[in-house]
N, C-alpha and C positions, 0 to 999 in steps of 0.2 A: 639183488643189488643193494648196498647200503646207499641209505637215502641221506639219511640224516645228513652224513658232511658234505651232500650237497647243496649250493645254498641258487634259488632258495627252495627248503624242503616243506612239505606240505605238516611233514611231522614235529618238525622243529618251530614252524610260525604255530603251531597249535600250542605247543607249550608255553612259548614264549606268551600268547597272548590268556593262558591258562594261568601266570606269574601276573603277567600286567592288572587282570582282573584282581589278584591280590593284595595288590599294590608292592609287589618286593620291591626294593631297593636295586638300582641298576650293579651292581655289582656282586648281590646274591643270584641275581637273573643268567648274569657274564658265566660265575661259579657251576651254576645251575646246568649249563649250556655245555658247560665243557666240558663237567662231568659225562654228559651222554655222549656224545663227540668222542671223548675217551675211550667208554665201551665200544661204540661204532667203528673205530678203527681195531681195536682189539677184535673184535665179532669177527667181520669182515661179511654182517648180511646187517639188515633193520635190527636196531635194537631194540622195536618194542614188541620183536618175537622172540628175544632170549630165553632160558627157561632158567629154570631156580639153579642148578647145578655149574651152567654157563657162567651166572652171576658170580656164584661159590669159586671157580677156576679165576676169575677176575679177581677178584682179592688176593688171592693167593699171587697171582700174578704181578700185584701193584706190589706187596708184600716181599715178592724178591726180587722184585725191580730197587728195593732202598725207599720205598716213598713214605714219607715222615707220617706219624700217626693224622695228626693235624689236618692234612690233605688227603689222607685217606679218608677221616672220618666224613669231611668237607665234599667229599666226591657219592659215598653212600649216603649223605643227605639232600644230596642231589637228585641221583638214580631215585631214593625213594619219593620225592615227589612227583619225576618223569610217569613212574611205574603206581604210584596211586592216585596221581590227578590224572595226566595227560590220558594214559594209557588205561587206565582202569582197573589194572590188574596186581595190587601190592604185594599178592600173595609171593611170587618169585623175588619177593627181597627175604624169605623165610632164612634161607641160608647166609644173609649178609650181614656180620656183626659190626660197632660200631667197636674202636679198642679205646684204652686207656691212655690218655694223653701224662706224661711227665709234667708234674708242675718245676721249672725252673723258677729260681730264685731273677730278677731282671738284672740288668745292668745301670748302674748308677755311678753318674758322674759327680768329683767335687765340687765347691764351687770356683775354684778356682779354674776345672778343668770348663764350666760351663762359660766361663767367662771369654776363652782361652776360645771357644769354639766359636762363639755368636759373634766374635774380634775375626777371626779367619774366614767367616762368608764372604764370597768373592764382591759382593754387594750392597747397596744400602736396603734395597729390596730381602733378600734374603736376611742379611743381619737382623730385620725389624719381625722378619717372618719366625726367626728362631727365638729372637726373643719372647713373643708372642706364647710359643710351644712351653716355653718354661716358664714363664711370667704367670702365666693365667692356665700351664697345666692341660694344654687343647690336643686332641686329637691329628694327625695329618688333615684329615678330612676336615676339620671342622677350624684347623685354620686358615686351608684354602677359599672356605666356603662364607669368610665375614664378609662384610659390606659397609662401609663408607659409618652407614645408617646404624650400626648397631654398638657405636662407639659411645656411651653415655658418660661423659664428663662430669655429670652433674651427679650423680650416685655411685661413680667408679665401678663402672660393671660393663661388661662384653656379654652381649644377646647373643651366646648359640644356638642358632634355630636347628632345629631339627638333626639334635648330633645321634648317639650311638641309638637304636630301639626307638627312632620317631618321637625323642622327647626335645623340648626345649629347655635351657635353662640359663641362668647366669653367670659366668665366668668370673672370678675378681681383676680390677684392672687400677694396678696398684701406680702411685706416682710417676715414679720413673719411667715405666712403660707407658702410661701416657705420653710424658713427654719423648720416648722414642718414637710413638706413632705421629705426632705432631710432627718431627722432623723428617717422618716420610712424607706424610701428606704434603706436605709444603712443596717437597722436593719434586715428586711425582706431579702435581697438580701444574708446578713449573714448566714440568718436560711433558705436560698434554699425556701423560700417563693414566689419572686417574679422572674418572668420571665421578658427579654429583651422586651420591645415592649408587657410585659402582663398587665394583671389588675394590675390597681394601689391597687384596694383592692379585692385581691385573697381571694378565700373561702375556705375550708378545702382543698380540692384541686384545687393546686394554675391553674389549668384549668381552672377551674369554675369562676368566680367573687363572689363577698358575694354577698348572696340576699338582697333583702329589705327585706323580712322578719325578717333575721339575722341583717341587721340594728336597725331593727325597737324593735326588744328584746333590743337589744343594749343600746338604746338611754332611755328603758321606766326603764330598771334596774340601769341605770346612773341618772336619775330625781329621782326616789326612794332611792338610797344610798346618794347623795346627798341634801337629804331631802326638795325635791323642791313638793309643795302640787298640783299646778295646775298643768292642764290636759295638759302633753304635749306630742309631738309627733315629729320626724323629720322634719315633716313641720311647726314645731313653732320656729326652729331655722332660717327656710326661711322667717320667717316674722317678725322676730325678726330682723335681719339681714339688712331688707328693713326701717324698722321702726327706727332703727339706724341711719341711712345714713339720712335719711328723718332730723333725729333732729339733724344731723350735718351740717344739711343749703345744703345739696349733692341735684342738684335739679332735681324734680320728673320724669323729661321726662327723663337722663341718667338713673333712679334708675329702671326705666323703660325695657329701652333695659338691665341691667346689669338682670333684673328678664327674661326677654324674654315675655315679655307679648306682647301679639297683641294690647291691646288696654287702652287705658291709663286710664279710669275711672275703671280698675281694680287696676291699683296700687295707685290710689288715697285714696282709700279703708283704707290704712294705716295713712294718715293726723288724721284719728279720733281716732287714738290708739297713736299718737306722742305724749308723754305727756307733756316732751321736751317744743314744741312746744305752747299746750297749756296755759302752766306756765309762757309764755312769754307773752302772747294776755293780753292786760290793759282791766279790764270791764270797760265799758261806765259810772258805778256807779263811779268808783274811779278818774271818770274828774268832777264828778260835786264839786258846791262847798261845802265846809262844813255845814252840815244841824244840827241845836241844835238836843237832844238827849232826853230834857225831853218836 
């Protein structure tokens, strides 16, 4: 009998508390979980008696199911921790390859269109929250995650504790968005919203913080009322953000630390979406000399 998706399983609190010891992040933990879950329904016995060939049909299986490299590879990084921590036995991942993820180029909004957008949040709560994403360049998570406390007026900086890889770092937190977050505070503080030292964006209860989920509605019915057609998402105002900075000559190794990237051919990424930038490069055609035409 599969055990695993029953909750609770003896097999699954092992893992989970096999992760805890690690300290993952609650969401590579969620990742973690579901991956096996996945198998387990696929099996239709315990998954930590699979064998190598088993695993080998599972892929193949996700593979013509449609499922995107990304969450393939994200589910075999899973399985391989189930199957060499929990379980003991790594060996039967021998057959499960990790594939080749596509790098796409991101989506990047003008500024006209970013303006357009952060005007269409249903909200002054959300308004402040998008600004935030573009202003200062923050992650969903890590704009959920401010507090009251980490607004420093006096050096123009946003404390992101603990964003992407358990680092801390500084955000830039330029005039104007100061003065947007002043006009939440005020407003919020009015309507019993915000606590002393609480989320800077309190969720229905101001305990809570807003989720990214709640952001992520947020931002997609703001690009829909504002009638903006491309695919966007919280993280397009993050690369939007960098792609800006990029075509104001701001050079790429601060734009760099301001993203918190470990490594710098990641934010390079953005030079091929500067259009900025492009617009200014002379082609080689337009040095030569004038060539007749007939």
């Amino acid at each position: 009998m599969n055990t695993f998706t029953q909750a609770p399983s003896e097999l699954r609190l092992r893992m989970i508390e096999d992760m805890r010891m690690r300290k993952l992040e609650l969401r590579t933990r969620e990742g973690y979980v579901r991956a096996v879950r996945r198998l387990a329904k696929y099996l239709g016995h315990a998954p930590d008696t699979a064998t190598a060939e088993e695993l080998r049909n599972f892929q193949l299986h996700l593979v013509d199911r449609g499922v995107s490299p990304t969450t393939l590879n994200a589910t075999i990084t899973g399985l391989k921790f189930f199957f060499e921590v929990t379980v003991g036995h790594g060996e039967v991942m021998a057959k499960m390859q990790t594939v080749h993820v596509p790098r796409t180029l991101p989506v990047i909004l003008s500024h006209e269109e970013v303006g357009r957008l952060i005007a269409a949040a249903g909200n002054l709560k959300h308004q402040t929250a998008l600004a935030v994403a573009y202003g200062a360049g923050l992650r969903t998570s890590e704009v959920t995650a401010l507090k009251v406390g980490d607004i420093d007026s006096q050096r123009m900086t946003l404390r992101v504790e603990q964003g992407k890889g358990r680092k801390d770092r500084y955000a830039m937190l330029s005039p104007v968005l100061l003065e947007r977050l002043r006009i939440w505070w005020k407003v919020a503080r009015a309507q019993g919203k915000m606590f002393d030292g609480g989320w800077l964006f309190p969720g229905q209860n101001p305990i809570d913080s807003l989720s990214t989920r709640q952001l992520n509605r947020a931002i997609h019915a703001a690009a829909k009322a504002a009638q903006i057609d491309k695919r966007v998402s919280l993280h397009t105002l993050r690369h939007s953000f960098a792609t800006h900075l990029l075509e104001q000559k701001v050079d790429i190794r601060v734009i760099q630390v301001l993203l918190g990237h470990k490594r710098l051919d990641t934010t390079a990424l953005y030079a091929q979406v500067a259009t900025d930038l492009l617009r200014e490069v002379v082609s080689p055609l337009d040095t030569l000399d004038p060539l007749p035409l007939d």
